[in-house]
C-alpha positions as CSV (number, residue, x, y, z in Angstrom):
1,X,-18.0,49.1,48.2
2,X,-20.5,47.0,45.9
3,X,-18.0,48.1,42.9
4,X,-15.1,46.0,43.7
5,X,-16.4,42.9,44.9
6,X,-16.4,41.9,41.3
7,X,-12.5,42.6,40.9
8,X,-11.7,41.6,44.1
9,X,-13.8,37.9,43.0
10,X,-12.1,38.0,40.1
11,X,-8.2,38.4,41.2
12,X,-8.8,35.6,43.5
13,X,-10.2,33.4,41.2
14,X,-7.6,34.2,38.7
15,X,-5.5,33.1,41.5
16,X,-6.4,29.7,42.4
17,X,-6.5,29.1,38.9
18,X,-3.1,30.0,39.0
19,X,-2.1,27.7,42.0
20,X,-4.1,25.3,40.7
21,X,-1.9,25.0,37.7
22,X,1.2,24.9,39.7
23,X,-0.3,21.9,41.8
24,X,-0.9,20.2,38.2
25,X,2.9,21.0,37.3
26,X,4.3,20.3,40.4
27,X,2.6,16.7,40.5
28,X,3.9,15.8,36.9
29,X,7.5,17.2,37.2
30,X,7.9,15.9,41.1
31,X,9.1,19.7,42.1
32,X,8.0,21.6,44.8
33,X,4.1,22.0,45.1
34,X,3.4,25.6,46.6
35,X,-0.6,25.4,46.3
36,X,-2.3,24.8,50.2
37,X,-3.7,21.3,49.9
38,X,-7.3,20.7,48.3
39,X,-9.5,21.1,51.2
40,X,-7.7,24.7,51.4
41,X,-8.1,25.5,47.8
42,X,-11.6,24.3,47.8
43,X,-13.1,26.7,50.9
44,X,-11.1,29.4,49.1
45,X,-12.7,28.8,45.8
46,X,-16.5,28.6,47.7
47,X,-15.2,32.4,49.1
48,X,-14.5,33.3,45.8
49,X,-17.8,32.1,44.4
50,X,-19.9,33.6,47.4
51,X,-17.9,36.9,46.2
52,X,-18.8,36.8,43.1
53,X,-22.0,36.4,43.2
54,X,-22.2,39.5,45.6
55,X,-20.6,40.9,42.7
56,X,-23.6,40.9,40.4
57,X,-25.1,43.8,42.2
58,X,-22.9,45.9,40.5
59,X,-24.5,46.8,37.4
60,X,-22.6,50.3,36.5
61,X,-20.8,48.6,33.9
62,X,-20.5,45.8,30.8
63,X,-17.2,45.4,32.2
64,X,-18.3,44.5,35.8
65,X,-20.8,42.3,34.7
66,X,-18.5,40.5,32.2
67,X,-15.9,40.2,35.0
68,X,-18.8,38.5,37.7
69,X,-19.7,36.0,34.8
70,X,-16.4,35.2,33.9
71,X,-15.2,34.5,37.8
72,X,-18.5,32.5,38.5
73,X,-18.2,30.4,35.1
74,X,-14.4,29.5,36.1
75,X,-14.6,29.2,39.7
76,X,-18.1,26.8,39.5
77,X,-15.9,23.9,37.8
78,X,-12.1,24.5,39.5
79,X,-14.4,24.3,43.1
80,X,-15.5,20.8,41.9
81,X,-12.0,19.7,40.6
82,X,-10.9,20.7,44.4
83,X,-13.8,19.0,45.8
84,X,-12.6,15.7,44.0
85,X,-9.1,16.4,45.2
86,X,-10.7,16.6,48.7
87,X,-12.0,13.3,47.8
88,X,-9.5,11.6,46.1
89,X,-7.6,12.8,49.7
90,X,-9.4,11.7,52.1
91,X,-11.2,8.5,50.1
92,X,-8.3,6.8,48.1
93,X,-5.2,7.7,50.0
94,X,-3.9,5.9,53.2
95,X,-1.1,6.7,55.4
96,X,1.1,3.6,55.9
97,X,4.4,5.1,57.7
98,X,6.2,8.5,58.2
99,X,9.7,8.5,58.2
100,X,12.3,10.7,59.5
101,X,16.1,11.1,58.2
102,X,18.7,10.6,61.2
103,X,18.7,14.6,61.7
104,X,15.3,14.9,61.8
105,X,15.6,17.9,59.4
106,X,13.7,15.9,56.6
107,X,10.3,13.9,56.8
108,X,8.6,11.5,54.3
109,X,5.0,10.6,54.7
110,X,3.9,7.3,53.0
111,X,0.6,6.5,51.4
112,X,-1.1,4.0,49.3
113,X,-3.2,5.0,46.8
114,X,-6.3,2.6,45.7
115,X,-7.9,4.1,42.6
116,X,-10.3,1.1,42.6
117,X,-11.2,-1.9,40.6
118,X,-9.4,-0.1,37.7
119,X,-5.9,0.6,38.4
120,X,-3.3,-1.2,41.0
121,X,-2.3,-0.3,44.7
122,X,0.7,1.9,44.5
123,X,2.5,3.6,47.3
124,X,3.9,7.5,46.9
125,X,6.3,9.0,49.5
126,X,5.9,12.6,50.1
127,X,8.5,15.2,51.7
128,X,6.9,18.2,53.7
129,X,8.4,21.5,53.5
130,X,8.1,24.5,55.2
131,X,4.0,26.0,55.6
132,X,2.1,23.8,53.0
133,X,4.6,23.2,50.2
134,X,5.2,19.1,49.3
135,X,7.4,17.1,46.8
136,X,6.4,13.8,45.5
137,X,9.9,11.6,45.8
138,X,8.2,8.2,45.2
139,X,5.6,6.4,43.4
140,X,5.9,2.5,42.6
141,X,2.7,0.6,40.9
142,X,1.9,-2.5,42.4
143,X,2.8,-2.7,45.7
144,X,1.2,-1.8,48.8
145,X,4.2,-2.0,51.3
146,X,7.3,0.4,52.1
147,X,10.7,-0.3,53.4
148,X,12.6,2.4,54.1
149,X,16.5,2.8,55.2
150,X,18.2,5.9,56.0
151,X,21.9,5.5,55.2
152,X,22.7,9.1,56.0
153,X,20.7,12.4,56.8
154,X,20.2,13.0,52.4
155,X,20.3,9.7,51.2
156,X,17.3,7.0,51.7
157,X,16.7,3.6,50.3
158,X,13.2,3.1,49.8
159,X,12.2,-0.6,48.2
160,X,15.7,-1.6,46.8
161,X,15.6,2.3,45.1
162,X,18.4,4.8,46.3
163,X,17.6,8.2,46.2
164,X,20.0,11.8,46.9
165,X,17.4,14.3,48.3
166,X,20.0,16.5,48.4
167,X,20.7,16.4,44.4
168,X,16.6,16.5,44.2
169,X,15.8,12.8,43.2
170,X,13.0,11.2,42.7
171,X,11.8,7.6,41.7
172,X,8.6,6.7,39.9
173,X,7.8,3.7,37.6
């Protein structure tokens, strides 16, 4: 069983790199994010690590070696990016109102975002979908208020800004 706790450490690392990407994508394009959120990623990626090292005892091989150094050297610094996204989370972000659409088939969670003494209070509004996935609709700089309108069950007005969820728009200055 020792034999494949180096490929099994190493298809799940290649993994959350993988969602880990998509998260990064899905942030800077404002689609659909399908990666679990950081705290999620970041227990997985401790897993992995724990796995790989368990996969060092397997010495048959170059191969399995190479394949228990590779997963440790990638997981060790994509398990502290998660652990600042845990951070960043729990440290810089704070829910100021959720929202629901006149259906109650579509909900947007508000937070301002304080990065500090360096950047400005800004306020994103994120949609929930189905398990784990999110969309970032809105992001304004400077501000650190929300008011939010529903004129029907797809269209909201959120600070003066009018926005179609159903044709998948988004705001962000």
């Amino acid at each position: 069983m020792d034999r494949k706790y180096d490929l099994w450490s190493f298809i799940l690392c290649l993994i959350l790199l993988g969602l880990s990407f998509q998260a990064l994508y899905a942030s800077y394009n404002r689609t659909w994010q399908l990666a679990p959120d950081a705290l999620t990623l970041w227990l997985l990626s401790i897993v992995v690590f724990i796995i790989g090292i368990i996969g060092f005892k397997d010495k048959s091989s170059k191969r399995t070696r190479w394949r228990s150094w590779l997963t440790v050297l990638i997981i060790i610094p994509l398990s502290i990016a998660f652990l600042l996204g845990v951070a960043v989370n729990t440290i810089a972000r704070e829910h100021i109102e959720t929202t629901q659409s006149p259906d109650n088939k579509t909900k947007i969670d508000f937070y301002t975002l304080n990065g500090g003494a360096a950047t400005s209070i800004s306020v994103t509004g994120i949609i929930n979908g189905p398990l784990w996935f999110k969309k970032r609709i809105y992001h304004e700089n400077r501000i650190h208020k929300v008011d939010v309108e529903w004129k029907n069950s797809h269209i909201v007005i959120i600070n003066n800004n009018t926005l179609d969820l159903d044709k998948g728009e988004t705001f962000s200055n």
